[in-house]
N, C-alpha and C positions, 0 to 999 in steps of 0.2 A: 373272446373279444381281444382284439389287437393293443398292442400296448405301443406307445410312442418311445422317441430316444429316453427322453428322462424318466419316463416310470421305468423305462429297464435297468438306468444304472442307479437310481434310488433303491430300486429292488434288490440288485445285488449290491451294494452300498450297508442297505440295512438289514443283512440275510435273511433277505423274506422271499417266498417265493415267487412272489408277484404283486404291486400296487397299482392305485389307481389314485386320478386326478382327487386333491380332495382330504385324503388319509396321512397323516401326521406320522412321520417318523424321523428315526434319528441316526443316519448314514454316519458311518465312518467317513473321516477327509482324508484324501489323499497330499492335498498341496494345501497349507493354511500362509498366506502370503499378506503381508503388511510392508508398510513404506516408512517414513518417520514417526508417524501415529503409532508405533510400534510402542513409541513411549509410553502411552495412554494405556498400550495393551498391558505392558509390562508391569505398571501399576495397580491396573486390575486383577491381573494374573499374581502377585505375589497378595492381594487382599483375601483371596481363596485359602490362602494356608494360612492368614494371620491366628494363632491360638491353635493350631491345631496338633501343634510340635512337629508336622513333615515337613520335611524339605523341599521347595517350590522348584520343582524340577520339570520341563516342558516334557509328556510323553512322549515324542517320538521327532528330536533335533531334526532329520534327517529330513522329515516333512511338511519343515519349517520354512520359508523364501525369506529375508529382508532384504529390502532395495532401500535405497535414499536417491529418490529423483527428485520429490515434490521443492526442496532447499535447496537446492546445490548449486553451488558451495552456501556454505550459509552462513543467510541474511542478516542474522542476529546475534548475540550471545548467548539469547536463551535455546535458540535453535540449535546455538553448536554443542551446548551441555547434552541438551537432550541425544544429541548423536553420538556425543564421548559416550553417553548413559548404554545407550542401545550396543554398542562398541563393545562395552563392557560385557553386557547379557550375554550379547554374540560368543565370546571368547568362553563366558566361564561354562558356558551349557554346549558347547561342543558345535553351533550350529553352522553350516558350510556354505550353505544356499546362501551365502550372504555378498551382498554388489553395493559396497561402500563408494562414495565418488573417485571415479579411476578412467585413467582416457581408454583403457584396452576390454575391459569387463564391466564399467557402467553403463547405465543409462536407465530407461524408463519399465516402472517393473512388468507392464502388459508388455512388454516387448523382449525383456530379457526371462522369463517365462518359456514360451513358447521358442528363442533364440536358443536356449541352452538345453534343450530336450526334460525340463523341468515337469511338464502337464501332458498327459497321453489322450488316447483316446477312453471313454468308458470311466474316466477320474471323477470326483466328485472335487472342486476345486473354491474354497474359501478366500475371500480378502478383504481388510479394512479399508474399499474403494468400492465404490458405483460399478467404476466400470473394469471390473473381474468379471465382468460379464462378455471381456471380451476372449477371454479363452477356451469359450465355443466352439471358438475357428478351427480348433483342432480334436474336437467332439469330445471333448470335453462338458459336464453340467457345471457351469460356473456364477457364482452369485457373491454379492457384496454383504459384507456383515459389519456390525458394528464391535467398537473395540470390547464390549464385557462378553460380545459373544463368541471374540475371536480368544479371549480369555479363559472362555471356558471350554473352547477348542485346543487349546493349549494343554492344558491338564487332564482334558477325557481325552481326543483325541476323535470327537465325533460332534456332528454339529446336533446340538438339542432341536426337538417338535418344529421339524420342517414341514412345511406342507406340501403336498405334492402336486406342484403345478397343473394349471390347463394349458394346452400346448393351442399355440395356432400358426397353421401351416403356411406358408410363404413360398410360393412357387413364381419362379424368376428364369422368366424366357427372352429368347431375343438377342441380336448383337449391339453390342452396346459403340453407342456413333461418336466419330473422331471427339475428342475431350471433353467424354460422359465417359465413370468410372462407377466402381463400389461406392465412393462417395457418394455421389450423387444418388446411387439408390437409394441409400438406407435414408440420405435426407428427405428426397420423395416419401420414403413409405414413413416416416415417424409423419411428415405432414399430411400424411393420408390417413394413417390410423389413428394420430392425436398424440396427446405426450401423455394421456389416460387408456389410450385406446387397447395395451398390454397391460395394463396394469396388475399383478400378480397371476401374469401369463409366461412362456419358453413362446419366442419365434424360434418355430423348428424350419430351415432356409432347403430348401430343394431346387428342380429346376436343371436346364440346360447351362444356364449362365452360371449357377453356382458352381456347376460341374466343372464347368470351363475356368473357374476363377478363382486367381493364385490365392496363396494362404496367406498373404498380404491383405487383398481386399477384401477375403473374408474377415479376419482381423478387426479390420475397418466396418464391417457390417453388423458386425455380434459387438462390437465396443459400443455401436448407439443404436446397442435397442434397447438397453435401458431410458434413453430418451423419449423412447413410445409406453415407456413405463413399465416394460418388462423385466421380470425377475432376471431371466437371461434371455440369449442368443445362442444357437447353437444348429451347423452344419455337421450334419452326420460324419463323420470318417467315412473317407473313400479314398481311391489312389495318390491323390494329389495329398492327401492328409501325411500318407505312409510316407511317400517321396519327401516330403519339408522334412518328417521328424528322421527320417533315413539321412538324407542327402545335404540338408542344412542345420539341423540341430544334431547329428550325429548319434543319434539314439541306435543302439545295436542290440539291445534285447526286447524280448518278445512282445508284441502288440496287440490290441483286442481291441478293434474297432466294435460297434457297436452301432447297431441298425435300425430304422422303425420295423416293426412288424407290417405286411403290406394292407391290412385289414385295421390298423390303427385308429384311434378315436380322436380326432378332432373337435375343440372346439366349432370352430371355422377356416376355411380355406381363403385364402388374401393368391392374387394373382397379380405380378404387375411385369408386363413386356415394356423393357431396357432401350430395346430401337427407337421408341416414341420419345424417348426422355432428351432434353436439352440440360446443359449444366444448370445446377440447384443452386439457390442461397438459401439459408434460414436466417430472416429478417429478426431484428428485434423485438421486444427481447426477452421472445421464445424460440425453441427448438422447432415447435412444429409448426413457425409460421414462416412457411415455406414457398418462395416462388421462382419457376424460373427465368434464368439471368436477362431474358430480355427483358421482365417487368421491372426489371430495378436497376440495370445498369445506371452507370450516372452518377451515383450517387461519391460525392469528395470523399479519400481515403486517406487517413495519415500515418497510419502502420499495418504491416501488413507481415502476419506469423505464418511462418510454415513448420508442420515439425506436430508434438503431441503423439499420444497417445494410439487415435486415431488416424495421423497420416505421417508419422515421420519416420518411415523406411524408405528403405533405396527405390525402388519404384515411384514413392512420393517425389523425393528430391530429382529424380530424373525427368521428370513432367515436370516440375518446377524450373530444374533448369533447362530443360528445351525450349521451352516459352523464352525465356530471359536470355539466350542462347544472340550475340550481337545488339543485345539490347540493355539499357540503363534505369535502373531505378528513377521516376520523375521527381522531379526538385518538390521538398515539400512532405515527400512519401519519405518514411523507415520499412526496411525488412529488415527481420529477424529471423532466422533459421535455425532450429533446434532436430539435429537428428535423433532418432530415437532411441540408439545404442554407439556403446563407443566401435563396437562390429562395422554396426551401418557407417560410422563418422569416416573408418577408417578407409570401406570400402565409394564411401562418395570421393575420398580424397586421390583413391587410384582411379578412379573412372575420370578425374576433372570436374564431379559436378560443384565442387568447394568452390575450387577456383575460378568456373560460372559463376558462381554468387557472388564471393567479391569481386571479380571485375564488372560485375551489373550494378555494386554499389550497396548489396545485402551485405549484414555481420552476419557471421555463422556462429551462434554458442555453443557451449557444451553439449552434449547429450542431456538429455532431462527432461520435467514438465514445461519449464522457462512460465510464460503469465498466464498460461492458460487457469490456474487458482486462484490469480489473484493477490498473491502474496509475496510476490518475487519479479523475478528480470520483466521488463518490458511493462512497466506499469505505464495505463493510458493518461492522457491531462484531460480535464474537463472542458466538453464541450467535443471531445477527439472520436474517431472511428475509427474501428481497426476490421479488417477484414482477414478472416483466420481459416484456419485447417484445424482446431479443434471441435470440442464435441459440445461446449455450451455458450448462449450467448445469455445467461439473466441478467437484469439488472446487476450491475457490480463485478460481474463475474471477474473480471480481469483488474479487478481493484476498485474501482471507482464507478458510482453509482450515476456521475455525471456526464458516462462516454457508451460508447454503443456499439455493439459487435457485432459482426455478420459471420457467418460461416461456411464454408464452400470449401471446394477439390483446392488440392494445388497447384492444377491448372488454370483455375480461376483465380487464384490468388496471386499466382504472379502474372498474370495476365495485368488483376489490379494495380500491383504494385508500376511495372510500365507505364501505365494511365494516369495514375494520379488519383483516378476517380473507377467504381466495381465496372469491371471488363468484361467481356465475353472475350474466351481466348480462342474462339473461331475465325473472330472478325480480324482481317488483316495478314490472315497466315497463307 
Protein backbone atom coordinates (compact mmCIF):
# COMPACT_ATOMS: atom_id res chain seq x y z
CA UNK A 1 0.00 0.00 0.00
CA UNK A 2 1.26 3.44 -1.02
CA UNK A 3 1.99 5.81 1.47
CA UNK A 4 1.32 9.78 1.01
CA UNK A 5 3.86 12.78 1.71
CA UNK A 6 3.18 12.96 5.47
CA UNK A 7 3.07 9.27 6.39
CA UNK A 8 6.62 9.31 4.83
CA UNK A 9 8.07 11.99 6.66
CA UNK A 10 6.40 10.98 9.96
CA UNK A 11 7.89 7.63 9.28
CA UNK A 12 11.12 8.79 9.01
CA UNK A 13 10.63 11.56 11.66
CA UNK A 14 9.68 8.73 14.11
CA UNK A 15 12.32 5.87 12.97
CA UNK A 16 9.77 3.65 11.94
CA UNK A 17 9.64 2.11 9.02
CA UNK A 18 6.50 2.89 7.88
CA UNK A 19 2.95 4.48 9.18
CA UNK A 20 -0.26 4.96 8.36
CA UNK A 21 -3.26 7.45 8.58
CA UNK A 22 -4.56 6.82 12.13
CA UNK A 23 -1.20 5.60 14.40
CA UNK A 24 0.13 7.87 16.99
CA UNK A 25 3.63 8.84 17.06
CA UNK A 26 6.11 11.05 18.32
CA UNK A 27 8.56 12.56 15.25
CA UNK A 28 11.44 14.24 16.13
CA UNK A 29 11.17 18.47 15.07
CA UNK A 30 13.24 19.82 12.96
CA UNK A 31 12.20 23.59 13.18
CA UNK A 32 10.07 24.37 16.66
CA UNK A 33 9.25 28.30 15.77
CA UNK A 34 7.10 30.74 18.07
CA UNK A 35 6.62 34.59 17.81
CA UNK A 36 5.94 36.54 21.08
CA UNK A 37 3.96 33.82 22.62
CA UNK A 38 7.23 32.58 23.06
CA UNK A 39 6.75 34.22 26.45
CA UNK A 40 3.88 31.82 27.46
CA UNK A 41 6.24 29.05 26.03
CA UNK A 42 9.21 30.14 28.17
CA UNK A 43 7.14 29.95 31.08
CA UNK A 44 5.95 26.58 30.52
CA UNK A 45 9.18 25.48 29.63
CA UNK A 46 11.18 26.44 32.82
CA UNK A 47 7.64 24.81 34.98
CA UNK A 48 9.09 21.33 33.57
CA UNK A 49 12.31 21.61 35.62
CA UNK A 50 10.67 23.33 38.50
CA UNK A 51 12.18 20.80 41.59
CA UNK A 52 13.93 18.85 39.65
CA UNK A 53 17.48 20.50 40.24
CA UNK A 54 18.39 20.36 36.09
CA UNK A 55 19.08 23.09 34.43
CA UNK A 56 16.11 24.35 31.98
CA UNK A 57 18.29 24.21 28.93
CA UNK A 58 16.21 24.07 25.43
CA UNK A 59 17.65 20.74 23.52
CA UNK A 60 18.69 21.72 20.48
CA UNK A 61 19.03 26.14 20.17
CA UNK A 62 19.83 25.70 16.77
CA UNK A 63 16.29 24.34 16.05
CA UNK A 64 14.73 26.88 17.57
CA UNK A 65 13.05 30.17 15.16
CA UNK A 66 11.81 33.34 17.27
CA UNK A 67 10.27 36.16 15.21
CA UNK A 68 8.46 39.16 16.81
CA UNK A 69 5.86 40.30 14.07
CA UNK A 70 2.56 39.93 15.80
CA UNK A 71 3.60 43.59 18.17
CA UNK A 72 5.74 45.44 16.39
CA UNK A 73 7.03 47.84 17.72
CA UNK A 74 5.05 47.44 20.82
CA UNK A 75 1.92 48.42 21.73
CA UNK A 76 2.08 48.23 25.27
CA UNK A 77 4.37 47.92 28.36
CA UNK A 78 3.53 44.76 29.00
CA UNK A 79 4.17 43.72 25.52
CA UNK A 80 7.64 45.42 25.50
CA UNK A 81 8.70 43.50 28.97
CA UNK A 82 7.59 40.44 27.64
CA UNK A 83 9.96 40.97 24.60
CA UNK A 84 13.04 42.34 26.86
CA UNK A 85 12.00 38.74 28.60
CA UNK A 86 12.24 36.78 25.34
CA UNK A 87 15.61 38.98 24.50
CA UNK A 88 16.92 37.70 27.40
CA UNK A 89 16.27 33.64 26.86
CA UNK A 90 17.48 34.35 23.29
CA UNK A 91 20.96 35.54 24.37
CA UNK A 92 21.45 33.21 27.44
CA UNK A 93 20.70 29.80 25.56
CA UNK A 94 22.65 30.62 22.54
CA UNK A 95 19.63 30.72 20.04
CA UNK A 96 20.48 32.45 16.52
CA UNK A 97 17.32 31.81 14.53
CA UNK A 98 16.21 34.84 16.23
CA UNK A 99 14.32 38.23 13.90
CA UNK A 100 13.76 40.81 16.59
CA UNK A 101 12.08 44.18 14.93
CA UNK A 102 14.86 45.20 12.46
CA UNK A 103 14.27 47.03 8.89
CA UNK A 104 16.89 44.59 7.11
CA UNK A 105 16.09 40.78 8.74
CA UNK A 106 12.48 41.49 10.24
CA UNK A 107 9.40 40.71 9.47
CA UNK A 108 6.58 38.06 9.64
CA UNK A 109 7.69 34.51 10.92
CA UNK A 110 5.70 32.40 7.92
CA UNK A 111 7.78 34.47 5.78
CA UNK A 112 11.09 34.92 7.21
CA UNK A 113 11.11 30.80 7.54
CA UNK A 114 11.07 29.82 4.22
CA UNK A 115 13.08 33.50 3.17
CA UNK A 116 16.04 32.47 5.14
CA UNK A 117 16.37 28.70 4.07
CA UNK A 118 15.27 27.93 7.62
CA UNK A 119 12.37 24.73 6.65
CA UNK A 120 13.47 22.05 3.90
CA UNK A 121 11.98 19.70 2.26
CA UNK A 122 10.87 16.11 4.22
CA UNK A 123 11.20 18.59 7.91
CA UNK A 124 8.85 17.94 10.31
CA UNK A 125 8.15 21.74 11.27
CA UNK A 126 6.33 22.95 14.81
CA UNK A 127 4.74 26.52 15.70
CA UNK A 128 2.78 28.42 18.32
CA UNK A 129 0.47 29.71 15.30
CA UNK A 130 -2.38 28.32 13.16
CA UNK A 131 -0.94 29.10 10.38
CA UNK A 132 2.67 27.16 10.40
CA UNK A 133 0.76 25.29 8.34
CA UNK A 134 2.02 27.39 5.84
CA UNK A 135 5.24 25.93 5.45
CA UNK A 136 3.98 23.12 3.31
CA UNK A 137 4.88 25.33 0.41
CA UNK A 138 8.22 24.10 0.62
CA UNK A 139 7.28 20.17 1.43
CA UNK A 140 7.76 20.57 4.42
CA UNK A 141 4.84 18.58 7.27
CA UNK A 142 3.99 21.64 9.07
CA UNK A 143 1.38 22.12 11.85
CA UNK A 144 0.38 24.55 14.80
CA UNK A 145 0.84 23.71 18.34
CA UNK A 146 0.07 25.17 21.51
CA UNK A 147 2.47 26.85 23.88
CA UNK A 148 2.83 23.76 26.70
CA UNK A 149 3.28 21.69 23.60
CA UNK A 150 5.78 23.71 22.12
CA UNK A 151 7.25 23.49 25.67
CA UNK A 152 7.62 20.24 25.74
CA UNK A 153 9.21 20.39 22.41
CA UNK A 154 11.68 22.48 23.85
CA UNK A 155 13.06 20.03 26.24
CA UNK A 156 12.66 16.49 24.34
CA UNK A 157 13.11 17.80 21.14
CA UNK A 158 10.16 15.74 19.61
CA UNK A 159 6.58 16.40 19.27
CA UNK A 160 4.46 13.92 21.80
CA UNK A 161 1.26 11.20 20.35
CA UNK A 162 0.81 12.98 17.00
CA UNK A 163 -1.49 11.37 14.97
CA UNK A 164 -1.10 10.58 11.76
CA UNK A 165 -3.11 12.31 9.50
CA UNK A 166 -5.72 11.47 6.49
CA UNK A 167 -4.47 13.11 3.58
CA UNK A 168 -6.96 14.59 0.79
CA UNK A 169 -5.81 15.08 -2.51
CA UNK A 170 -6.27 18.48 -4.23
CA UNK A 171 -5.67 18.45 -7.77
CA UNK A 172 -5.47 21.88 -9.46
CA UNK A 173 -5.67 22.34 -13.33
CA UNK A 174 -6.25 25.07 -15.66
CA UNK A 175 -4.83 28.65 -16.32
CA UNK A 176 -5.63 30.81 -14.04
CA UNK A 177 -7.47 34.30 -15.95
CA UNK A 178 -6.07 37.87 -15.81
CA UNK A 179 -6.62 38.74 -11.88
CA UNK A 180 -7.39 35.30 -10.41
CA UNK A 181 -4.36 34.09 -8.45
CA UNK A 182 -3.46 31.31 -5.56
CA UNK A 183 -5.61 33.61 -3.51
CA UNK A 184 -8.34 33.09 -4.98
CA UNK A 185 -7.95 29.41 -5.13
CA UNK A 186 -7.48 28.40 -1.90
CA UNK A 187 -10.54 30.80 -0.93
CA UNK A 188 -12.71 28.87 -3.47
CA UNK A 189 -11.72 25.70 -2.22
CA UNK A 190 -12.05 26.45 1.86
CA UNK A 191 -15.74 27.65 0.60
CA UNK A 192 -16.09 24.46 -1.23
CA UNK A 193 -14.79 22.10 1.31
CA UNK A 194 -16.21 24.12 4.44
CA UNK A 195 -13.94 25.57 7.28
CA UNK A 196 -14.81 21.58 8.87
CA UNK A 197 -14.49 20.15 5.72
CA UNK A 198 -10.34 19.21 6.55
CA UNK A 199 -10.67 18.98 9.74
CA UNK A 200 -7.77 16.75 11.18
CA UNK A 201 -6.99 16.12 7.43
CA UNK A 202 -3.11 17.22 5.12
CA UNK A 203 -4.39 18.88 1.73
CA UNK A 204 -1.66 17.11 -0.16
CA UNK A 205 -1.85 20.14 -3.54
CA UNK A 206 -0.98 18.51 -7.00
CA UNK A 207 -1.79 19.36 -10.36
CA UNK A 208 -0.50 21.37 -13.45
CA UNK A 209 -1.23 24.83 -11.79
CA UNK A 210 0.50 23.80 -8.72
CA UNK A 211 3.47 22.80 -10.89
CA UNK A 212 3.43 25.90 -12.53
CA UNK A 213 3.03 27.92 -9.31
CA UNK A 214 5.69 30.23 -7.56
CA UNK A 215 6.59 29.45 -3.99
CA UNK A 216 4.86 32.59 -3.19
CA UNK A 217 1.30 31.37 -4.13
CA UNK A 218 1.91 28.25 -2.83
CA UNK A 219 2.77 30.05 0.42
CA UNK A 220 -0.45 31.51 0.04
CA UNK A 221 -2.27 28.19 -0.53
CA UNK A 222 -0.97 25.89 2.48
CA UNK A 223 -1.20 29.23 4.83
CA UNK A 224 -5.20 28.74 4.57
CA UNK A 225 -5.87 25.43 4.64
CA UNK A 226 -5.97 25.53 7.94
CA UNK A 227 -9.22 27.58 7.18
CA UNK A 228 -10.80 24.46 5.73
CA UNK A 229 -9.79 23.08 9.00
CA UNK A 230 -6.70 21.23 8.08
CA UNK A 231 -4.14 20.08 10.24
CA UNK A 232 -1.75 21.20 7.27
CA UNK A 233 -1.21 22.11 3.59
CA UNK A 234 1.35 20.74 1.84
CA UNK A 235 2.85 20.62 -1.91
CA UNK A 236 5.26 18.02 -2.58
CA UNK A 237 8.92 19.41 -3.41
CA UNK A 238 9.61 19.58 -6.85
CA UNK A 239 11.87 21.77 -9.06
CA UNK A 240 10.35 24.95 -8.28
CA UNK A 241 10.83 23.97 -4.43
CA UNK A 242 14.83 23.23 -5.10
CA UNK A 243 15.12 26.65 -7.13
CA UNK A 244 13.37 29.08 -4.22
CA UNK A 245 15.51 27.19 -1.46
CA UNK A 246 18.75 27.34 -4.03
CA UNK A 247 18.23 30.65 -5.59
CA UNK A 248 16.27 32.76 -2.94
CA UNK A 249 16.85 31.38 0.42
CA UNK A 250 20.33 30.46 -0.42
CA UNK A 251 20.36 26.98 0.96
CA UNK A 252 23.60 25.16 -0.46
CA UNK A 253 23.56 21.77 1.41
CA UNK A 254 21.97 18.83 0.51
CA UNK A 255 18.22 18.25 -0.10
CA UNK A 256 15.60 15.44 0.13
CA UNK A 257 12.70 16.24 -1.37
CA UNK A 258 10.18 13.76 -0.56
CA UNK A 259 7.25 12.30 -2.76
CA UNK A 260 3.93 10.53 -2.68
CA UNK A 261 4.14 7.06 -3.55
CA UNK A 262 2.24 6.78 -6.88
CA UNK A 263 -0.20 4.06 -5.54
CA UNK A 264 -0.96 6.35 -2.37
CA UNK A 265 -3.98 6.15 -0.13
CA UNK A 266 -6.37 8.84 -0.12
CA UNK A 267 -8.93 9.76 1.71
CA UNK A 268 -10.77 11.54 -1.12
CA UNK A 269 -9.67 13.41 -4.38
CA UNK A 270 -11.04 17.30 -4.54
CA UNK A 271 -10.43 18.62 -8.27
CA UNK A 272 -10.98 22.23 -8.98
CA UNK A 273 -9.94 23.80 -12.80
CA UNK A 274 -8.51 27.61 -12.12
CA UNK A 275 -9.71 28.91 -15.80
CA UNK A 276 -13.37 28.86 -14.44
CA UNK A 277 -12.56 30.92 -11.31
CA UNK A 278 -13.43 34.82 -11.10
CA UNK A 279 -11.80 36.84 -8.28
CA UNK A 280 -13.01 35.48 -4.52
CA UNK A 281 -14.15 37.27 -1.39
CA UNK A 282 -14.79 35.53 1.77
CA UNK A 283 -17.81 37.42 3.19
CA UNK A 284 -18.54 37.68 6.77
CA UNK A 285 -17.82 36.59 9.05
CA UNK A 286 -16.51 33.34 7.96
CA UNK A 287 -13.71 32.00 6.01
CA UNK A 288 -15.89 29.80 3.98
CA UNK A 289 -18.48 32.14 3.15
CA UNK A 290 -17.22 32.58 -0.08
CA UNK A 291 -18.51 34.35 -3.18
CA UNK A 292 -17.40 35.55 -6.28
CA UNK A 293 -16.64 39.32 -6.64
CA UNK A 294 -19.56 39.99 -8.95
CA UNK A 295 -22.03 38.79 -6.23
CA UNK A 296 -20.89 41.49 -3.75
CA UNK A 297 -19.16 44.07 -5.49
CA UNK A 298 -20.72 47.33 -4.04
CA UNK A 299 -20.53 46.92 -0.96
CA UNK A 300 -18.78 50.75 0.95
CA UNK A 301 -15.29 50.20 2.11
CA UNK A 302 -13.34 52.23 4.78
CA UNK A 303 -10.00 50.45 5.05
CA UNK A 304 -8.43 48.40 2.94
CA UNK A 305 -5.05 46.05 4.29
CA UNK A 306 -2.62 44.63 2.00
CA UNK A 307 0.30 42.76 3.27
CA UNK A 308 -0.03 39.40 6.07
CA UNK A 309 1.01 36.49 6.28
CA UNK A 310 -0.81 35.28 3.41
CA UNK A 311 -0.26 37.94 0.76
CA UNK A 312 2.50 40.23 1.73
CA UNK A 313 5.37 39.45 -0.62
CA UNK A 314 6.64 41.03 -3.63
CA UNK A 315 4.38 39.49 -6.17
CA UNK A 316 1.53 40.69 -3.78
CA UNK A 317 2.55 44.29 -3.53
CA UNK A 318 3.27 44.27 -7.37
CA UNK A 319 -0.46 43.36 -8.21
CA UNK A 320 -1.43 45.73 -5.72
CA UNK A 321 0.43 48.33 -7.17
CA UNK A 322 -0.27 47.81 -10.78
CA UNK A 323 -4.04 48.28 -10.11
CA UNK A 324 -3.30 51.63 -8.24
CA UNK A 325 -0.55 52.23 -10.91
CA UNK A 326 -1.98 56.49 -12.01
CA UNK A 327 -4.58 56.10 -9.71
CA UNK A 328 -5.75 57.49 -6.01
CA UNK A 329 -6.95 56.21 -3.05
CA UNK A 330 -10.99 57.34 -2.89
CA UNK A 331 -11.77 60.00 -0.22
CA UNK A 332 -13.19 58.27 2.58
CA UNK A 333 -11.00 54.87 2.03
CA UNK A 334 -7.58 54.11 4.22
CA UNK A 335 -4.93 51.72 2.82
CA UNK A 336 -2.42 50.15 4.77
CA UNK A 337 0.38 48.13 3.37
CA UNK A 338 2.28 45.81 5.41
CA UNK A 339 5.16 43.86 3.47
CA UNK A 340 6.06 40.76 4.68
CA UNK A 341 9.68 40.95 5.26
CA UNK A 342 12.12 43.71 5.69
CA UNK A 343 13.81 41.67 2.33
CA UNK A 344 10.49 42.08 0.62
CA UNK A 345 10.10 46.04 1.99
CA UNK A 346 13.51 46.58 0.67
CA UNK A 347 12.93 45.01 -2.63
CA UNK A 348 9.33 46.74 -3.28
CA UNK A 349 11.42 49.93 -2.47
CA UNK A 350 13.95 49.23 -5.58
CA UNK A 351 11.16 48.22 -7.98
CA UNK A 352 8.95 51.61 -7.03
CA UNK A 353 6.09 49.65 -5.70
CA UNK A 354 6.43 51.97 -2.14
CA UNK A 355 6.48 54.77 -3.94
CA UNK A 356 3.11 53.52 -6.04
CA UNK A 357 1.53 53.40 -2.76
CA UNK A 358 2.21 56.57 -1.48
CA UNK A 359 1.49 58.46 -4.38
CA UNK A 360 -1.94 56.59 -4.55
CA UNK A 361 -2.36 57.83 -1.04
CA UNK A 362 -1.61 54.21 0.89
CA UNK A 363 0.75 54.30 4.26
CA UNK A 364 3.21 51.63 3.93
CA UNK A 365 4.18 50.12 7.72
CA UNK A 366 6.64 48.14 8.77
CA UNK A 367 6.98 44.59 7.85
CA UNK A 368 4.83 42.63 10.25
CA UNK A 369 1.19 41.15 11.17
CA UNK A 370 0.01 45.05 11.27
CA UNK A 371 -4.37 44.17 12.43
CA UNK A 372 -4.68 41.28 10.93
CA UNK A 373 -5.00 39.98 15.23
CA UNK A 374 -6.49 42.28 16.18
CA UNK A 375 -4.39 43.73 18.70
CA UNK A 376 -2.46 46.33 17.04
CA UNK A 377 -1.94 49.01 13.92
CA UNK A 378 -5.11 49.52 11.92
CA UNK A 379 -7.68 48.87 14.38
CA UNK A 380 -11.44 49.20 12.67
CA UNK A 381 -14.23 51.82 14.42
CA UNK A 382 -17.58 50.48 14.66
CA UNK A 383 -19.93 50.14 12.33
CA UNK A 384 -16.45 50.21 9.60
CA UNK A 385 -15.46 47.64 6.78
CA UNK A 386 -12.27 46.70 5.94
CA UNK A 387 -11.38 44.70 2.97
CA UNK A 388 -8.08 42.61 3.47
CA UNK A 389 -5.49 40.15 2.11
CA UNK A 390 -5.45 38.16 5.13
CA UNK A 391 -6.39 34.93 6.09
CA UNK A 392 -9.51 35.48 8.70
CA UNK A 393 -12.61 37.59 8.83
CA UNK A 394 -14.42 36.36 12.43
CA UNK A 395 -16.35 38.29 14.30
CA UNK A 396 -13.64 40.83 15.96
CA UNK A 397 -10.91 39.53 14.17
CA UNK A 398 -9.35 42.78 13.61
CA UNK A 399 -10.29 44.21 16.99
CA UNK A 400 -13.69 44.94 17.12
CA UNK A 401 -16.66 42.87 17.12
CA UNK A 402 -18.64 45.90 15.62
CA UNK A 403 -16.85 46.05 12.00
CA UNK A 404 -16.77 43.44 9.23
CA UNK A 405 -14.14 42.15 7.11
CA UNK A 406 -13.96 40.77 3.85
CA UNK A 407 -10.97 39.06 2.28
CA UNK A 408 -9.75 38.75 -1.16
CA UNK A 409 -6.32 38.91 -3.52
CA UNK A 410 -4.56 42.04 -3.64
CA UNK A 411 -5.79 42.73 -6.77
CA UNK A 412 -9.06 42.94 -5.53
CA UNK A 413 -8.04 44.97 -2.66
CA UNK A 414 -6.75 47.72 -4.23
CA UNK A 415 -9.04 47.62 -6.94
CA UNK A 416 -11.41 48.28 -3.60
CA UNK A 417 -9.56 50.73 -2.21
CA UNK A 418 -9.94 53.06 -5.82
CA UNK A 419 -13.55 52.60 -5.43
CA UNK A 420 -14.41 53.48 -2.38
CA UNK A 421 -16.67 50.63 -2.36
CA UNK A 422 -15.37 46.08 -3.06
CA UNK A 423 -14.20 46.20 -6.83
CA UNK A 424 -13.56 43.88 -9.37
CA UNK A 425 -10.29 44.86 -10.72
CA UNK A 426 -11.07 43.58 -14.18
CA UNK A 427 -13.64 46.25 -14.68
CA UNK A 428 -12.12 49.26 -16.20
CA UNK A 429 -8.55 48.09 -17.00
Amino acid sequence: MGKTVVEKILARAAGLPAVSAGDVVEPRVDVAMSHENAALVINQFLEIYEGTGREAKPWDPSKIAIVFDHRIPAESPKTATNQKRIRAFVEKHGIGRFHDIRGDVGGICHQILPEYGYVRPGQVVVGTDSHTTSHGAVGAFAFGIGATEMASVWALGAAVNVEVPRTIKVVVNGEFPPFVGPKDLILHLVGKLTAQGGNFRVLEFHGETIRRMSTSGRLAVCNMSVEAGATSGIVPADAETLRYLREEAGVTDPLEPVVPDPDAVYERVVEVDVSRLEPQVACPHTVDNVHPISEVAGVRVHQVVVGSCTNGRLDDLEAAAEVLRGKKVAPGTRMLVFPASGKIYQEAMAKGYVAEFMRAGAVVMNAGCGPCLGVHEGALGDGEVAVSTTNRNFKGRMGNPESEVYLCSPAVAAASAVAGVLADPRKGR
